[in-house]
SELO-601637 format. One record per residue: x, y, z of N, C-alpha, C in turn. Coordinates in Angstrom, 2 decimals, padded with zeros to 5 digits, m for minus. Example, Ala and Ser with C-alpha at 12.3 -4.5 7.8 and 13.67 -1.06 7.14 Angstrom:
<nudos>
{n_X: 013.19, n_Y: m005.69, n_Z: 007.80, ca_X: 012.30, ca_Y: m004.50, ca_Z: 007.80, c_X: 013.20, c_Y: m003.30, c_Z: 007.80}
{n_X: 012.85, n_Y: m002.25, n_Z: 007.08, ca_X: 013.67, ca_Y: m001.06, ca_Z: 007.14, c_X: 012.90, c_Y: 000.03, c_Z: 007.87}
</nudos>
This chain:
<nudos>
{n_X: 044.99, n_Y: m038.37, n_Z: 116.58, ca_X: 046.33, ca_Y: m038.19, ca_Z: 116.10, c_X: 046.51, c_Y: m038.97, c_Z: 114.80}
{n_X: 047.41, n_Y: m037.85, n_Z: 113.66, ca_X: 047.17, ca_Y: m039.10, ca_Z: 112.18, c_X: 048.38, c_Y: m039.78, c_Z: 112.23}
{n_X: 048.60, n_Y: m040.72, n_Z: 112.19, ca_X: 050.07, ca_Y: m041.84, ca_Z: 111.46, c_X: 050.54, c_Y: m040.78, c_Z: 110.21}
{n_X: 051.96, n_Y: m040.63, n_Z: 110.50, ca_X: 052.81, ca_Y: m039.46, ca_Z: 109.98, c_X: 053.01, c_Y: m040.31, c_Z: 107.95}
{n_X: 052.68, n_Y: m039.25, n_Z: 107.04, ca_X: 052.45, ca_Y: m039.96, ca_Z: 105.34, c_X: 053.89, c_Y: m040.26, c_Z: 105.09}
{n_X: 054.20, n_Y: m041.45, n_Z: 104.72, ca_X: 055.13, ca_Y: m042.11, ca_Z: 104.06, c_X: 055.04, c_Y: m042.14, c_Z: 102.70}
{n_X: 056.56, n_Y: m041.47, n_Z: 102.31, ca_X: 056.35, ca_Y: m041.08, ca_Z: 100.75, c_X: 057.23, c_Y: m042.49, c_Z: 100.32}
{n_X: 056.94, n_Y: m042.88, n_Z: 099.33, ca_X: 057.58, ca_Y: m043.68, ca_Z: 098.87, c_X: 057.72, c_Y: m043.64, c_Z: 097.07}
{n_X: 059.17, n_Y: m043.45, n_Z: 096.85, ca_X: 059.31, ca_Y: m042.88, ca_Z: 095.01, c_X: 059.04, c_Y: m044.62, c_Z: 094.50}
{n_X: 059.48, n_Y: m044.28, n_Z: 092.93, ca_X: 059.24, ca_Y: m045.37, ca_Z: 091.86, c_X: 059.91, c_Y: m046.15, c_Z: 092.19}
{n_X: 061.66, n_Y: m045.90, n_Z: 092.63, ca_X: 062.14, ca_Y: m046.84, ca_Z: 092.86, c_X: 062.16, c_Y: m047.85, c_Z: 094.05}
{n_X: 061.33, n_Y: m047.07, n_Z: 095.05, ca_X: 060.55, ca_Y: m047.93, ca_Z: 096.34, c_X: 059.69, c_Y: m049.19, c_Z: 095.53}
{n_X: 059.25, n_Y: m048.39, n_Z: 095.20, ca_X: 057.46, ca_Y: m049.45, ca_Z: 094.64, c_X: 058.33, c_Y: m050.64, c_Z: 093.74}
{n_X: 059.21, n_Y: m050.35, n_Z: 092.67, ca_X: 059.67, ca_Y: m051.20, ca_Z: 092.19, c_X: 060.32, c_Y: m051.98, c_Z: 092.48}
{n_X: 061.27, n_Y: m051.90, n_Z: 094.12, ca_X: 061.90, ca_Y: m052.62, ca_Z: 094.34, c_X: 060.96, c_Y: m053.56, c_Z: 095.07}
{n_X: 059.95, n_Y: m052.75, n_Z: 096.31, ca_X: 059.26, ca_Y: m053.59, ca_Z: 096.51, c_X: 058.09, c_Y: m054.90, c_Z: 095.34}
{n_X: 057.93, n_Y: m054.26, n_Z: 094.30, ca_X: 057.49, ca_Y: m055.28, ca_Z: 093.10, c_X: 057.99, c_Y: m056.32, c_Z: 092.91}
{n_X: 059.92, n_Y: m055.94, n_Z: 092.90, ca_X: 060.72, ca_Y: m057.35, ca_Z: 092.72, c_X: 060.75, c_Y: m058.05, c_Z: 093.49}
{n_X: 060.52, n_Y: m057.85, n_Z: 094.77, ca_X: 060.93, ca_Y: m058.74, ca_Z: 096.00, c_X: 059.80, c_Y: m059.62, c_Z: 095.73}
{n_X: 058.48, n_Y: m059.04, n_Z: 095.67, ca_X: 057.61, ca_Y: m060.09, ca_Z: 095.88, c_X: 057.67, c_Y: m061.15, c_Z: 094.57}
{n_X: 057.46, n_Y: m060.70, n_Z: 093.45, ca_X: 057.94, ca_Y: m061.48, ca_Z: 092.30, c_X: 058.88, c_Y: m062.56, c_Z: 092.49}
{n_X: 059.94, n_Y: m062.23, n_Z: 092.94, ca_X: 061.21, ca_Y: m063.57, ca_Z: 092.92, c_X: 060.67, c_Y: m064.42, c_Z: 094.47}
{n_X: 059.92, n_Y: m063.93, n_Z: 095.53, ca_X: 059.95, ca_Y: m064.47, ca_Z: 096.62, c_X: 058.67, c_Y: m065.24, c_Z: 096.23}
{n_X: 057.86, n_Y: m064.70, n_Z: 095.28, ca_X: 056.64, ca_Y: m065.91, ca_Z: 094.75, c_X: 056.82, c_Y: m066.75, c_Z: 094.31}
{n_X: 058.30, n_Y: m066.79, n_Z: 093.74, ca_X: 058.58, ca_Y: m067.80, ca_Z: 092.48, c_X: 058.78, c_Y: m067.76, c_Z: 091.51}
{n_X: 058.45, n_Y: m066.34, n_Z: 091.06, ca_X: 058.05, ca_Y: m066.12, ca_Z: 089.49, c_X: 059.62, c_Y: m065.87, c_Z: 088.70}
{n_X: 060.01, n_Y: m066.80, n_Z: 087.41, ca_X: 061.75, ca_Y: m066.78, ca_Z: 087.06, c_X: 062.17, c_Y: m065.18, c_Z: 087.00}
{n_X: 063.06, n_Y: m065.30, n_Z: 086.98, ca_X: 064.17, ca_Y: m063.70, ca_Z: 086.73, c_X: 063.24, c_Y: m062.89, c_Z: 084.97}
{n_X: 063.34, n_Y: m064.02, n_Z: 084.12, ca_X: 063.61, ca_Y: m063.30, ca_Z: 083.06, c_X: 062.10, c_Y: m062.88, c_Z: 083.21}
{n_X: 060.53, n_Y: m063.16, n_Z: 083.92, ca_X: 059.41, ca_Y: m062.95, ca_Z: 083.35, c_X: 059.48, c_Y: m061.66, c_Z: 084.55}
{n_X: 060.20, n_Y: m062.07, n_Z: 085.60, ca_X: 059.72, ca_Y: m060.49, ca_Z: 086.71, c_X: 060.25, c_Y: m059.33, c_Z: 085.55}
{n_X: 061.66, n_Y: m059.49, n_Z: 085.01, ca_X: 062.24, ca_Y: m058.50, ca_Z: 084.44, c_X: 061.09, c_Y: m057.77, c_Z: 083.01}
{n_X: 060.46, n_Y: m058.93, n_Z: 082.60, ca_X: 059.16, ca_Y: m058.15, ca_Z: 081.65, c_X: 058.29, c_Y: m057.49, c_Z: 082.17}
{n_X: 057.87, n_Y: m057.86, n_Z: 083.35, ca_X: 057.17, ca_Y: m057.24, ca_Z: 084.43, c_X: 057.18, c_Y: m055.97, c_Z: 084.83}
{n_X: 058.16, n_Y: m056.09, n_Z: 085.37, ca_X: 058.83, ca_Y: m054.86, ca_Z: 085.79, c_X: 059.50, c_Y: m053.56, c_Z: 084.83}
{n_X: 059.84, n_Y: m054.24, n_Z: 083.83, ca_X: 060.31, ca_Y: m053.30, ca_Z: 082.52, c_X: 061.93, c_Y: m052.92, c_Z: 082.63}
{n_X: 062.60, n_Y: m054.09, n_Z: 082.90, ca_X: 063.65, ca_Y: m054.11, ca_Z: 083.20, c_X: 064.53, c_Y: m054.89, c_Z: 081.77}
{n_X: 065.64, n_Y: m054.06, n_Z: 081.42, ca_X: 066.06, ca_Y: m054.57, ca_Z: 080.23, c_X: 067.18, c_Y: m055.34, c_Z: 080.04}
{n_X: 068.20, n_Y: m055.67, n_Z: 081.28, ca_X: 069.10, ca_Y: m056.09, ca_Z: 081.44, c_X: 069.03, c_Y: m056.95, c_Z: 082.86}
{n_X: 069.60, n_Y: m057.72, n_Z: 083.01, ca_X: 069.49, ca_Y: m058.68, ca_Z: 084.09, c_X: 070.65, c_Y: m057.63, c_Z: 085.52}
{n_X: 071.78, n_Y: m057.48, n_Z: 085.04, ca_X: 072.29, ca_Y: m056.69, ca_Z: 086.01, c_X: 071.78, c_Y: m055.53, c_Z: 086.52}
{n_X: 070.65, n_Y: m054.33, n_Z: 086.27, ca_X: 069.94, ca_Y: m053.68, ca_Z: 086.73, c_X: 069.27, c_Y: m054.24, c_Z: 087.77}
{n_X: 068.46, n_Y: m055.58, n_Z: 087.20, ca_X: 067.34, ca_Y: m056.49, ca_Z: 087.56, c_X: 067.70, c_Y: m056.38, c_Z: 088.96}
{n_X: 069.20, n_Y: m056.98, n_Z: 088.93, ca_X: 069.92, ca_Y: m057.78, ca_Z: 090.21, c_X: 070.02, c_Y: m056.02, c_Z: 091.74}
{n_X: 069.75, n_Y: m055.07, n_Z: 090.87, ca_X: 070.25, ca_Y: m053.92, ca_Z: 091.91, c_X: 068.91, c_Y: m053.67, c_Z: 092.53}
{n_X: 067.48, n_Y: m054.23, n_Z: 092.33, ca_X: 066.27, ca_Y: m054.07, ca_Z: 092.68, c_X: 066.21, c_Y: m055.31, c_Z: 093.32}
{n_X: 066.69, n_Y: m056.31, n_Z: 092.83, ca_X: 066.26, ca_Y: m057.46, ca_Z: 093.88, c_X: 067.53, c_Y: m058.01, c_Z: 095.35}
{n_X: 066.78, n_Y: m057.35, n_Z: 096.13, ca_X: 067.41, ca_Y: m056.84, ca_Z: 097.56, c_X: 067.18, c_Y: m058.52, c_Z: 098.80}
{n_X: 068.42, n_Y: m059.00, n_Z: 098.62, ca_X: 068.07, ca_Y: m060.31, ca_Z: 099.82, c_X: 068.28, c_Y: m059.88, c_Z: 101.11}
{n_X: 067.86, n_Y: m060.13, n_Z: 102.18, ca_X: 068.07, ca_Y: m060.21, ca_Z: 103.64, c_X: 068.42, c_Y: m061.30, c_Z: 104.40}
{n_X: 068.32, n_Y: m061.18, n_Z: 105.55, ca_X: 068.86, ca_Y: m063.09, ca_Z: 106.68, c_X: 067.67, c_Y: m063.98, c_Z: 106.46}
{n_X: 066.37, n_Y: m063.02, n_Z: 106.40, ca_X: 065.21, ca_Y: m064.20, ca_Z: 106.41, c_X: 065.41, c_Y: m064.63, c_Z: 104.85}
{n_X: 065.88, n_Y: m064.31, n_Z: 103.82, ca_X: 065.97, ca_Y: m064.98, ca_Z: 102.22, c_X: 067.44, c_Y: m065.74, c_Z: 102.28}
{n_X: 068.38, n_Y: m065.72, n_Z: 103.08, ca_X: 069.14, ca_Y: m066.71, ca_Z: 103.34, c_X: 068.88, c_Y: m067.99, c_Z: 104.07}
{n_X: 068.01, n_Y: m067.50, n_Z: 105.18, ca_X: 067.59, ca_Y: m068.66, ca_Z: 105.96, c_X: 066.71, c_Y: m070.23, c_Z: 105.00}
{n_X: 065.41, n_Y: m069.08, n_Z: 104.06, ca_X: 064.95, ca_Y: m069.82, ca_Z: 103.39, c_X: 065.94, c_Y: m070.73, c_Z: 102.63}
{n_X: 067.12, n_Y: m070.13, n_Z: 101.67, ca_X: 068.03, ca_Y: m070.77, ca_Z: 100.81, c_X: 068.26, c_Y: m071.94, c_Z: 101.83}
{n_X: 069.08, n_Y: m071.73, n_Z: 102.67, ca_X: 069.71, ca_Y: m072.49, ca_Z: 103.74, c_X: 068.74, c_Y: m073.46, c_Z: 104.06}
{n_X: 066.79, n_Y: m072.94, n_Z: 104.33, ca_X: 066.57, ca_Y: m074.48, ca_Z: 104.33, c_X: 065.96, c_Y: m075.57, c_Z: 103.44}
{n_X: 065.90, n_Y: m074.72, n_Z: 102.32, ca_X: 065.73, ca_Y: m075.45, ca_Z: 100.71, c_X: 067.33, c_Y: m076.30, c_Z: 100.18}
{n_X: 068.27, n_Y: m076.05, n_Z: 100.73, ca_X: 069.73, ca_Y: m076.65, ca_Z: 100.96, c_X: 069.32, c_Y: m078.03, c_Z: 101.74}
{n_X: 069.11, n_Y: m077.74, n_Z: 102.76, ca_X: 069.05, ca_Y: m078.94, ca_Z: 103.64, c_X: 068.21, c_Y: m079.89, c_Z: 103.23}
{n_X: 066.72, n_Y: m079.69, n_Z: 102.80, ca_X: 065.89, ca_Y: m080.40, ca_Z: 102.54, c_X: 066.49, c_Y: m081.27, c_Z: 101.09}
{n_X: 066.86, n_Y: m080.52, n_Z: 100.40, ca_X: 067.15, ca_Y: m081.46, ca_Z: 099.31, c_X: 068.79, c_Y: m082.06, c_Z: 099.87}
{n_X: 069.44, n_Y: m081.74, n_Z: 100.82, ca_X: 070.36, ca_Y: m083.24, ca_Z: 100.74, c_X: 070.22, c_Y: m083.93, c_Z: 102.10}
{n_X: 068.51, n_Y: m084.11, n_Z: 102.11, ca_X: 068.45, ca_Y: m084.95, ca_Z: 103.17, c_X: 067.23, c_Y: m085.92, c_Z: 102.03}
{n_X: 067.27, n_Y: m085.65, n_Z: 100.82, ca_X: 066.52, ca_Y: m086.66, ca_Z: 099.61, c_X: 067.71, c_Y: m087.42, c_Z: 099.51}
{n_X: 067.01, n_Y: m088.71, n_Z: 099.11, ca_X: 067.78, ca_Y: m090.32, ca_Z: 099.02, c_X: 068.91, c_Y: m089.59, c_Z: 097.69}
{n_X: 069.70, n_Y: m089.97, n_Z: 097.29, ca_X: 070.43, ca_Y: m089.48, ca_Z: 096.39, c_X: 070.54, c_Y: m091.14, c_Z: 095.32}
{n_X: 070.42, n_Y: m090.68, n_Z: 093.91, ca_X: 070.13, ca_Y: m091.27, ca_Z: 093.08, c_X: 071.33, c_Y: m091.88, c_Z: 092.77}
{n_X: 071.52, n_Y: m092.92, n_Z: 092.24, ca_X: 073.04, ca_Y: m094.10, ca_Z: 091.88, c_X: 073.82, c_Y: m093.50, c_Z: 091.24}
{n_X: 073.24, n_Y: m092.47, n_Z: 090.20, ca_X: 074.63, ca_Y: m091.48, ca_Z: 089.10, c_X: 074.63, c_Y: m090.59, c_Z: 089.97}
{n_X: 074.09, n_Y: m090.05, n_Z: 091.18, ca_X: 074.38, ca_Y: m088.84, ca_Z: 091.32, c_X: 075.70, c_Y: m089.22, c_Z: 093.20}
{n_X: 075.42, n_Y: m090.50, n_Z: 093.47, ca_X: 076.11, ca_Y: m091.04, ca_Z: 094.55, c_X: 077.37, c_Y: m091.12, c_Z: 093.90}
{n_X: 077.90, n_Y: m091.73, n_Z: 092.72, ca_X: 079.25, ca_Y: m091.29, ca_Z: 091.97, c_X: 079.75, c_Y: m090.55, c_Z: 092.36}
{n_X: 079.14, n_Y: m089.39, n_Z: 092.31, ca_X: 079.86, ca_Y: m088.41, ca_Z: 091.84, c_X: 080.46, c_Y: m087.48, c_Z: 093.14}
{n_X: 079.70, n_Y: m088.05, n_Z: 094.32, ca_X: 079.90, ca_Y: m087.44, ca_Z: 095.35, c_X: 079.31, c_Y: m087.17, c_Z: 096.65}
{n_X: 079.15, n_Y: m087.19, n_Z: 097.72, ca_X: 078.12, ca_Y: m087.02, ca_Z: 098.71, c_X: 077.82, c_Y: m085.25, c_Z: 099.11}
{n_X: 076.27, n_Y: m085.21, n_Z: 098.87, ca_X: 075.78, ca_Y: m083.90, ca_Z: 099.73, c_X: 076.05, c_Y: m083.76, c_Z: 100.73}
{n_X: 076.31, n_Y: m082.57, n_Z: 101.27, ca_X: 076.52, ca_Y: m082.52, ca_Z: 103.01, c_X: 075.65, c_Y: m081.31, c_Z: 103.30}
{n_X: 074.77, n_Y: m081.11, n_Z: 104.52, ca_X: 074.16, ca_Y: m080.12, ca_Z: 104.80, c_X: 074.86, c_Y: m079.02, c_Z: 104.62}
{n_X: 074.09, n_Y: m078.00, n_Z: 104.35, ca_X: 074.28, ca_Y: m076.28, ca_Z: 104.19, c_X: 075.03, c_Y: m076.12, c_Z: 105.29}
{n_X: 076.24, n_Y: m075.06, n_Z: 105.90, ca_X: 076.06, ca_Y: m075.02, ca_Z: 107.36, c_X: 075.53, c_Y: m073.49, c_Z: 107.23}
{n_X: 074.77, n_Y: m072.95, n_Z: 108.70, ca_X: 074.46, ca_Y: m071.59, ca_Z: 108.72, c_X: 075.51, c_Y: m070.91, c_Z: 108.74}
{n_X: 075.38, n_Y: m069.22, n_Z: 108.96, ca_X: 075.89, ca_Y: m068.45, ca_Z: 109.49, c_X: 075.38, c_Y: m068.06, c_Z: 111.14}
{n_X: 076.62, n_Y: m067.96, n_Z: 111.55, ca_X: 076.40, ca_Y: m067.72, ca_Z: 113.01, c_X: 075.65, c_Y: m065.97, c_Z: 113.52}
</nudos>
């Protein structure tokens, strides 16, 4: 029995292109050369977040305000953890 062909157009492939690009790391403006994207608000309609790219945010949040906080930056105010969504 064959596994049924999954078509997938340009704008599949490209969106999937962006995801991995921004989820590697790579900045906005070099995926957008990449990709051949000429405006940043297009950019933004290909790059598609989900709960698992919130979660990450949420725990790149936490980690940095659980770093010692520096004497100018205690001035100015205290970090408080991210809270989730339920």
């Amino acid at each position: 029995m064959r596994a049924p062909a999954v078509r997938a157009g340009r704008g599949d492939l490209r969106r999937t292109a962006i995801r991995n690009f921004v989820r590697s790391g790579i900045g906005e403006q070099v995926a957008m050369q990449l990709s051949g994207h000429l405006t940043p608000s297009v950019f933004r309609r290909y790059n598609i977040t989900d709960d698992a790219d919130l979660d990450v945010a949420a725990d790149k949040l936490d980690a940095a305000a659980a770093q010692p906080v520096k004497r100018r930056e205690a001035r100015a105010g205290r970090i408080r953890p991210f809270r989730r969504r339920a």
